[in-house]
KEKE-3310 file (N, C-alpha, C; in steps of 0.2 Angstrom, whole numbers, plus 5000, padded with zeros to 4 digits):
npx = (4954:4952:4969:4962:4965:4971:4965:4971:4969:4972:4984:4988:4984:4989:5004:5002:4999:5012:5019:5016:5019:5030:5033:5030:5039:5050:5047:5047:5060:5065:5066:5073:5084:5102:5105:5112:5120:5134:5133:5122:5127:5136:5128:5123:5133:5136:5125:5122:5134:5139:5130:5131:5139:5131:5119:5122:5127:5115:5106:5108:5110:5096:5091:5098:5095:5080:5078:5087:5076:5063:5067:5065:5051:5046:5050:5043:5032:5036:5042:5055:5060:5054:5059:5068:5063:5051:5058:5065:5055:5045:5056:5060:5046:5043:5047:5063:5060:5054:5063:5074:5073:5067:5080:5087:5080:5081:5097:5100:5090:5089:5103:5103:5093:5099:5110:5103:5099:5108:5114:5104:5103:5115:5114:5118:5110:5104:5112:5117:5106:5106:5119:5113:5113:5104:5097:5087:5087:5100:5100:5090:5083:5092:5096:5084:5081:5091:5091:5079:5083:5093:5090:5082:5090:5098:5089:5088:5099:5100:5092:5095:5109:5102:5095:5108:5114:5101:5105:5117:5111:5106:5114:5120:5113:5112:5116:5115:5117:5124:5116:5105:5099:5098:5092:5077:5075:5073:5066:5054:5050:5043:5040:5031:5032:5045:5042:5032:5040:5050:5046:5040:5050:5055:5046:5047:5060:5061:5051:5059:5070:5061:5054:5067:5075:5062:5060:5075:5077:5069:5069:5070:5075:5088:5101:5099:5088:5091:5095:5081:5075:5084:5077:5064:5063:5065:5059:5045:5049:5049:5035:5029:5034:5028:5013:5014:5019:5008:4998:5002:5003:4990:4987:4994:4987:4977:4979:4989:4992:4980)
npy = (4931:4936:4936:4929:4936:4934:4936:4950:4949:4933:4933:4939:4930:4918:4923:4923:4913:4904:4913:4908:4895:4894:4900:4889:4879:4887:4886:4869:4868:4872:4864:4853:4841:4843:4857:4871:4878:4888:4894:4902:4909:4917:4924:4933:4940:4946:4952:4960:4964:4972:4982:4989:5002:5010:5008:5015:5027:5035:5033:5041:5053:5054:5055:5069:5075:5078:5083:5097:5103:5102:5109:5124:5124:5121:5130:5140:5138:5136:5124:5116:5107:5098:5092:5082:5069:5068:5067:5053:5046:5046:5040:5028:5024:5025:5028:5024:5011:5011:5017:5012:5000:5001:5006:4995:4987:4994:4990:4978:4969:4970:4966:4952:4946:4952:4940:4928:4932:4928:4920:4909:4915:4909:4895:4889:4886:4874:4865:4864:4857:4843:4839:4834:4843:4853:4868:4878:4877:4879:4891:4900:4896:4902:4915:4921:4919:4926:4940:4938:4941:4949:4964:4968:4971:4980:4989:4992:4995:5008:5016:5017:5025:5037:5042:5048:5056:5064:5071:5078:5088:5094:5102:5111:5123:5125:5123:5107:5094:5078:5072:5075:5076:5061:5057:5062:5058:5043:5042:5047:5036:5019:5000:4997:5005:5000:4986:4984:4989:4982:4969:4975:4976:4963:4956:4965:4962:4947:4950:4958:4947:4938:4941:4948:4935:4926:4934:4935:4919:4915:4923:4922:4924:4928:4937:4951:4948:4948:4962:4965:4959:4962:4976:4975:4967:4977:4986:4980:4974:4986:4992:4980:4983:4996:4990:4982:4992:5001:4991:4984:4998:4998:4987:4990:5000:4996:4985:4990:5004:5007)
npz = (4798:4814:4828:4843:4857:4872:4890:4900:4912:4914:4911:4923:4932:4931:4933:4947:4951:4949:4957:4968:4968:4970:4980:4988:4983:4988:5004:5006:5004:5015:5024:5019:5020:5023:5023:5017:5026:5025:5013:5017:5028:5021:5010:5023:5026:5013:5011:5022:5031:5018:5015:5024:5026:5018:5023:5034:5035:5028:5039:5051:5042:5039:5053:5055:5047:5049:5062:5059:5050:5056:5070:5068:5064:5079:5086:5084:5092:5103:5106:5107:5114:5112:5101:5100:5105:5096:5084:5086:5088:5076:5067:5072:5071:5057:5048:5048:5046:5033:5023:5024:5022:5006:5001:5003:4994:4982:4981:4985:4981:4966:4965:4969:4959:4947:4947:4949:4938:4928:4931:4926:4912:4908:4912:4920:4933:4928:4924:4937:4942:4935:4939:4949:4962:4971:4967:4971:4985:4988:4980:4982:4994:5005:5000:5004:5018:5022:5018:5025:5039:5039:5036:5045:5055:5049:5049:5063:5068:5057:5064:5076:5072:5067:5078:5084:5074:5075:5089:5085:5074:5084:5089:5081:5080:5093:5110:5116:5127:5129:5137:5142:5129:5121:5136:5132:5120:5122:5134:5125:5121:5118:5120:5111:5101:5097:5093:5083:5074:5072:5071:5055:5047:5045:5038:5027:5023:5021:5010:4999:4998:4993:4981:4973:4971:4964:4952:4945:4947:4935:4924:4907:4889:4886:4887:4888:4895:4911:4913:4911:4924:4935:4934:4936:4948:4958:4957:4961:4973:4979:4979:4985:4998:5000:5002:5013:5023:5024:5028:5038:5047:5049:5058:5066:5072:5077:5087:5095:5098:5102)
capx = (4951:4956:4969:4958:4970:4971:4963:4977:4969:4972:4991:4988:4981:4996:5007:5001:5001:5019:5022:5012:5022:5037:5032:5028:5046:5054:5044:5048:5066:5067:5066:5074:5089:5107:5103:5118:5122:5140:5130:5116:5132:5141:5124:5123:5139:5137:5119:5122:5139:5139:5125:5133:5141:5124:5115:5122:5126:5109:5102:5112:5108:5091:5088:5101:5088:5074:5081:5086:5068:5059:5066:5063:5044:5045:5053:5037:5027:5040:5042:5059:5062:5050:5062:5069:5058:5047:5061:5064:5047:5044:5062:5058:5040:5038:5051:5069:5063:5053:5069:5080:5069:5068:5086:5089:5075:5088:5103:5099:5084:5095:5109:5099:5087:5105:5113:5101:5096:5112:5117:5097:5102:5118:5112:5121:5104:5103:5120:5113:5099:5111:5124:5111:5111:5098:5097:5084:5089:5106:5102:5083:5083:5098:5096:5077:5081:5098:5087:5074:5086:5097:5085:5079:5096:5101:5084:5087:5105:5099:5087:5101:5112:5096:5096:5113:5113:5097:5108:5123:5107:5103:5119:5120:5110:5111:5119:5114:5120:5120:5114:5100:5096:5096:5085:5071:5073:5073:5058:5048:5050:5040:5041:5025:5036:5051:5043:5030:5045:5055:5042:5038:5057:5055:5042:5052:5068:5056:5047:5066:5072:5059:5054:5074:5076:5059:5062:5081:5076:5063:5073:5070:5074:5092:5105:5093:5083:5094:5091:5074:5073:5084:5074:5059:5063:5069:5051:5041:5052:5047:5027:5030:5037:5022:5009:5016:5020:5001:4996:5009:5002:4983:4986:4998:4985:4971:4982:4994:4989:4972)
capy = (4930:4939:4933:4930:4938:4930:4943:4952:4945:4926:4933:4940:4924:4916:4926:4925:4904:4903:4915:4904:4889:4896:4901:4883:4875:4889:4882:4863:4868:4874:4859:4847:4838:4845:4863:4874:4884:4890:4897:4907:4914:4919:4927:4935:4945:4949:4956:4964:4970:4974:4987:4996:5009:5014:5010:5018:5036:5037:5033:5045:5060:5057:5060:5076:5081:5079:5089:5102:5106:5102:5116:5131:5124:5120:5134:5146:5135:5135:5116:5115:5102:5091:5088:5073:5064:5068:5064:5046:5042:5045:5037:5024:5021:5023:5033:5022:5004:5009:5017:5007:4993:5002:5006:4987:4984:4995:4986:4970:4964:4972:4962:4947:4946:4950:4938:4921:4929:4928:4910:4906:4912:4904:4889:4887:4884:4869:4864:4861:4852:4839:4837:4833:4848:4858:4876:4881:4876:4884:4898:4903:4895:4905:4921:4923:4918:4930:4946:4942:4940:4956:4968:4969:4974:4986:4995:4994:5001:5014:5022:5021:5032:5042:5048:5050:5062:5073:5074:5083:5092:5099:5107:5115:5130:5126:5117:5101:5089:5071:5066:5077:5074:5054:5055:5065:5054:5038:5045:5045:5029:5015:4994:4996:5010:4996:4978:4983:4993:4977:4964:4974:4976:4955:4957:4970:4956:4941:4953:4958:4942:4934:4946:4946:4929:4925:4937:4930:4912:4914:4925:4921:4928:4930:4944:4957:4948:4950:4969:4965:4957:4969:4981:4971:4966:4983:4989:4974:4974:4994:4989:4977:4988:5001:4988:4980:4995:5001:4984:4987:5004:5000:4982:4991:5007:4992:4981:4994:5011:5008)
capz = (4804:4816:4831:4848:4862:4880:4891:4903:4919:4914:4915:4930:4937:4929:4936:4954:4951:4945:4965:4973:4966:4969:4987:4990:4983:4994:5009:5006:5003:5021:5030:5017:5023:5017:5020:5018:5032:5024:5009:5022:5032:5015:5010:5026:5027:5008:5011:5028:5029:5010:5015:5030:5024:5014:5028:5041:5032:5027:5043:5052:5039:5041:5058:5055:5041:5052:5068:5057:5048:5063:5076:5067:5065:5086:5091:5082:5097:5109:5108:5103:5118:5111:5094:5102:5105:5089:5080:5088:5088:5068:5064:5073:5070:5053:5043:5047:5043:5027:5019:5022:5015:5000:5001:5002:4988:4976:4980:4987:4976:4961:4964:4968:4953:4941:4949:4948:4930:4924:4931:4922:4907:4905:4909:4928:4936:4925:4924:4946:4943:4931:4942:4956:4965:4974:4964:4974:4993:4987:4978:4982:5002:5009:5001:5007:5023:5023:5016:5031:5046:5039:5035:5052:5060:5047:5052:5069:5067:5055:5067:5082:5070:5065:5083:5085:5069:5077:5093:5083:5072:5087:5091:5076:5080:5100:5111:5121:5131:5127:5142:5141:5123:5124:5140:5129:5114:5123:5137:5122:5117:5122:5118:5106:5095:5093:5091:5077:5069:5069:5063:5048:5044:5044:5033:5022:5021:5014:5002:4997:4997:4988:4975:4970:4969:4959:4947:4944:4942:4930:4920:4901:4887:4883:4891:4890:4902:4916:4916:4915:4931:4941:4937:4941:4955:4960:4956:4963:4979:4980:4978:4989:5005:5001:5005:5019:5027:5025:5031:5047:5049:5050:5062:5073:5076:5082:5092:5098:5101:5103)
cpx = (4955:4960:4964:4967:4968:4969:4971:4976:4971:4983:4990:4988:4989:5002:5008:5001:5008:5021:5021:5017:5030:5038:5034:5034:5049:5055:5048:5056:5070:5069:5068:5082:5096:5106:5110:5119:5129:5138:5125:5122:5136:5137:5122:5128:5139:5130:5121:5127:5142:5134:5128:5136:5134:5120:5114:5122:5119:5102:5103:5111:5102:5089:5094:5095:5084:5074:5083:5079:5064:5061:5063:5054:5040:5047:5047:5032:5029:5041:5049:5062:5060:5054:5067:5066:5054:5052:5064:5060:5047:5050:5060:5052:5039:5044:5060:5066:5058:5059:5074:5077:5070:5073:5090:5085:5080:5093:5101:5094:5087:5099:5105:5095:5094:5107:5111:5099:5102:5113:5109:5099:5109:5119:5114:5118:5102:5106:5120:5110:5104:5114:5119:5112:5105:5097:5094:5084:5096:5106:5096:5082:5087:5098:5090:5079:5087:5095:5081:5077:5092:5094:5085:5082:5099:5095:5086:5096:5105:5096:5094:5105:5107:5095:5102:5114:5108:5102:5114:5120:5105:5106:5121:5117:5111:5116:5114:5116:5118:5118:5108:5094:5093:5091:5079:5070:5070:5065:5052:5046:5044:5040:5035:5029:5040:5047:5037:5035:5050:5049:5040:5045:5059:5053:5045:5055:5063:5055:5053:5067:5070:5057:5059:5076:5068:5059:5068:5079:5071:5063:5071:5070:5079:5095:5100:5087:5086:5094:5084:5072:5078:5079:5065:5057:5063:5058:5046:5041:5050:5040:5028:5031:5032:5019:5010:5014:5012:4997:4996:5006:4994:4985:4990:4993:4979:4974:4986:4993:4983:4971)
cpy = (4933:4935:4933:4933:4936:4937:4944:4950:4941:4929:4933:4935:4920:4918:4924:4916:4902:4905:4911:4895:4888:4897:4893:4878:4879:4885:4874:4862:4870:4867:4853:4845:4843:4854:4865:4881:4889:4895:4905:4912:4919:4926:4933:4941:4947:4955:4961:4970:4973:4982:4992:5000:5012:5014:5016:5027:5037:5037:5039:5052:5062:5059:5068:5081:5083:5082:5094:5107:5106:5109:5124:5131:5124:5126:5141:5143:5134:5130:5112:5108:5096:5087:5082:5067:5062:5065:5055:5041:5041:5042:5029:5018:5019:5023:5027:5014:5005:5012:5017:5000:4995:5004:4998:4985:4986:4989:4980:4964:4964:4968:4954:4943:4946:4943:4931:4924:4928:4922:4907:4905:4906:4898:4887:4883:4875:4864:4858:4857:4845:4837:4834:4836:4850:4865:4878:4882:4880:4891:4903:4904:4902:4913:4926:4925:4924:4937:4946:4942:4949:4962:4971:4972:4979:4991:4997:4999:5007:5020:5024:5026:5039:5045:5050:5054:5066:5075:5079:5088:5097:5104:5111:5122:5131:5123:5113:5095:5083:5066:5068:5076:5067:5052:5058:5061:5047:5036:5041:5039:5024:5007:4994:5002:5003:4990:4980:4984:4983:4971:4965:4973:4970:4956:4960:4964:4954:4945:4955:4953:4937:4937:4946:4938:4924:4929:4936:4924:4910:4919:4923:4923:4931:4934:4948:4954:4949:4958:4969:4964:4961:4973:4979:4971:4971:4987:4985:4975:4981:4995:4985:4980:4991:4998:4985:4984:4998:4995:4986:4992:5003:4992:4986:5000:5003:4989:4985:5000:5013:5006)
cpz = (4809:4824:4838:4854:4868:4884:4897:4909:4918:4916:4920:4932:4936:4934:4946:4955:4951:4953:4968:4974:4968:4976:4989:4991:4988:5002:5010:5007:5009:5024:5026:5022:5018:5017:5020:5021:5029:5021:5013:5025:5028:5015:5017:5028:5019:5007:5016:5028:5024:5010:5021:5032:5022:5021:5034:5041:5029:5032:5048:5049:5040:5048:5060:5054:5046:5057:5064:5054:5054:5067:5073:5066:5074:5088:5090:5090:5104:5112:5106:5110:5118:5104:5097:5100:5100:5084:5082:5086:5079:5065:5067:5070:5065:5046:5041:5043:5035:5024:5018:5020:5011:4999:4997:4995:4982:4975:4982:4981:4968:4959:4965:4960:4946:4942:4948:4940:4926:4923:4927:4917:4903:4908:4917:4930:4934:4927:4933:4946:4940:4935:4950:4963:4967:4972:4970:4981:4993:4986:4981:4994:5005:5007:5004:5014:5026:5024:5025:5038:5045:5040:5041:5056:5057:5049:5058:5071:5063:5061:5075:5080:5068:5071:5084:5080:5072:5084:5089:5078:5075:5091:5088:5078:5089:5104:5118:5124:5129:5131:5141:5134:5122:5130:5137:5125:5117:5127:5133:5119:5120:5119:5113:5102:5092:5089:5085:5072:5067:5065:5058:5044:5043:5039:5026:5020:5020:5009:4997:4996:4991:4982:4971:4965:4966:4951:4942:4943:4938:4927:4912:4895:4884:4887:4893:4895:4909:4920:4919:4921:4936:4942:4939:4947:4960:4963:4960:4971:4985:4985:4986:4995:5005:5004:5009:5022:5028:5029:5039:5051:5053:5059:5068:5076:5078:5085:5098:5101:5102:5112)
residu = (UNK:UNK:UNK:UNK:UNK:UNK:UNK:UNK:UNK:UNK:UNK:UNK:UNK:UNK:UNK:UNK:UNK:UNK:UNK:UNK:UNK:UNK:UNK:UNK:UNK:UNK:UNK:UNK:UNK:UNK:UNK:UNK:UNK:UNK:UNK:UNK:UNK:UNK:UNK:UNK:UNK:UNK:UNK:UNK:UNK:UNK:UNK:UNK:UNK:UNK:UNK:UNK:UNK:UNK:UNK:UNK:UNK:UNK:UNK:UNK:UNK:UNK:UNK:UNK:UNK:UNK:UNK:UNK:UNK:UNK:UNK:UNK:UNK:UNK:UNK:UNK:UNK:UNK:UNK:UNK:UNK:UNK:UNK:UNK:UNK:UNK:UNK:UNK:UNK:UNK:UNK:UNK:UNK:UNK:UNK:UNK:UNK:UNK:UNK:UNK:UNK:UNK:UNK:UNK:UNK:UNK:UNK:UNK:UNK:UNK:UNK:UNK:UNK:UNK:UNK:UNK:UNK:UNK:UNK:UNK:UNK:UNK:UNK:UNK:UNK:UNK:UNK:UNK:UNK:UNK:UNK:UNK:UNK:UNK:UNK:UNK:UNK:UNK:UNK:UNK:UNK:UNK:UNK:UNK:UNK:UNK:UNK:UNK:UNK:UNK:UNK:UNK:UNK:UNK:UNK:UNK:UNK:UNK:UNK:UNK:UNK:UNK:UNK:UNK:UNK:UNK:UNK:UNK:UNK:UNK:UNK:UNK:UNK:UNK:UNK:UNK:UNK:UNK:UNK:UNK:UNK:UNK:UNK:UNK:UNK:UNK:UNK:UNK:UNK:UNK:UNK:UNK:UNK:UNK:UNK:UNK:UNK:UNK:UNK:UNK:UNK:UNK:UNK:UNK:UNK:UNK:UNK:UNK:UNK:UNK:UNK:UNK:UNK:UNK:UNK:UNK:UNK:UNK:UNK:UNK:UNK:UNK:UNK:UNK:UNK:UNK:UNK:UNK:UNK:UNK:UNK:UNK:UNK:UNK:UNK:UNK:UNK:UNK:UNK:UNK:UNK:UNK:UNK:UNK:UNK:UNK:UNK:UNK:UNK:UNK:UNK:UNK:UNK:UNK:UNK:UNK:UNK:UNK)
# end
């Protein structure tokens, strides 16, 4: 007789029960009593400052990259006065906070995701619940919260060195003034370029934060699952970024530039 197999959706369903339940403890664990703010601050300077070297030289090179390729296609149109601005606007808008999310989704949800699966598989996690502990207010609260308050200011620091990179891009082949450059870039700007950029870079940090730290406590499965959920997480956290940023993009071209 042959065995009956469970269809692959019932995971699915599964799967999305287990998040849901998992969201929910998060939630609860916010507003219990006994929160630990040490913990959050810890996590905050291990997330943050941990990432600002990576962040900052790759925020920096992109808007180099992108002022270099750009003038020789502006200067065929005789708009080479416009690559400020153009390059502001797209670092800003769209370019700076997805990749340094998915910068952060590497390293942060990586380490995240090792880090609770390890203490999972050896038993730590437990070890907290026994001694009368809070695992989840300690380990799951503070890092969410940590990923969605960092996140936000490492984007908004990547994009200010991403213009500061196209000003010294654009001296390469010319020269220009940094007074005159900064007034062109900044011109183009406008308070509907920043404030969608930053709420999805919120957005970004939770899906980070949480995607890491589900994947780590629900870990099981020995050593080798500890890879598994980095790389999970890694992947999940990725996913996650894409569809936001699509979300982000359609709500901020009916609310915003409409």
């Amino acid at each position: 007789m042959e065995q009956i197999k469970s269809p692959s959706w019932s995971k699915t369903f599964e799967e999305v029960g287990n998040q849901v339940s998992f969201m929910s403890g998060f939630i609860r664990n916010i507003f219990r009593t006994g929160f630990e703010w040490n913990e959050l601050v810890r996590q905050c300077y291990m997330i943050g400052y941990n990432s600002f070297k990576l962040v900052g030289i790759t925020g920096f090179i992109l808007g180099f990259v992108m002022t270099l390729q750009s003038i020789p296609t502006m200067k065929v149109f005789g708009a080479v006065s416009f690559v400020p601005g153009m390059v502001s606007v797209s670092v800003i808008r769209e370019i700076g906070p997805v990749i340094i999310a998915l910068l952060c989704a590497g390293k942060v949800a990586s380490g995240i995701g090792a880090e609770l699966g390890s203490m999972k598989v050896t038993e730590q996690i437990d070890a907290m619940e026994v001694s009368g502990a809070n695992p989840v207010q300690y380990l799951v609260v503070t890092r969410i919260i940590a990923c969605t308050l960092m996140v936000p200011l490492l984007s908004v620091m990547a994009d200010g060195l991403a213009i500061c990179g196209g000003y010294f891009g654009s001296n390469i082949s010319g020269h220009v003034t940094a007074v005159l450059y900064f007034n062109k870039a900044f011109h183009a700007l406008a308070f509907g370029d920043l404030l969608p950029s930053v709420i999805k870079s919120v957005f970004f940090g939770f899906a980070i934060g949480f995607v890491g730290c589900y994947k780590g406590y629900n870990s099981n499965g020995g050593t080798e699952s500890v890879g598994v959920a980095a790389n999970s997480a890694v992947v999940s956290a990725s996913l996650w970024i894409i569809v936001l940023d699509a979300v982000a993009v359609q709500l901020t071209s009916i609310f915003v530039y409409n």
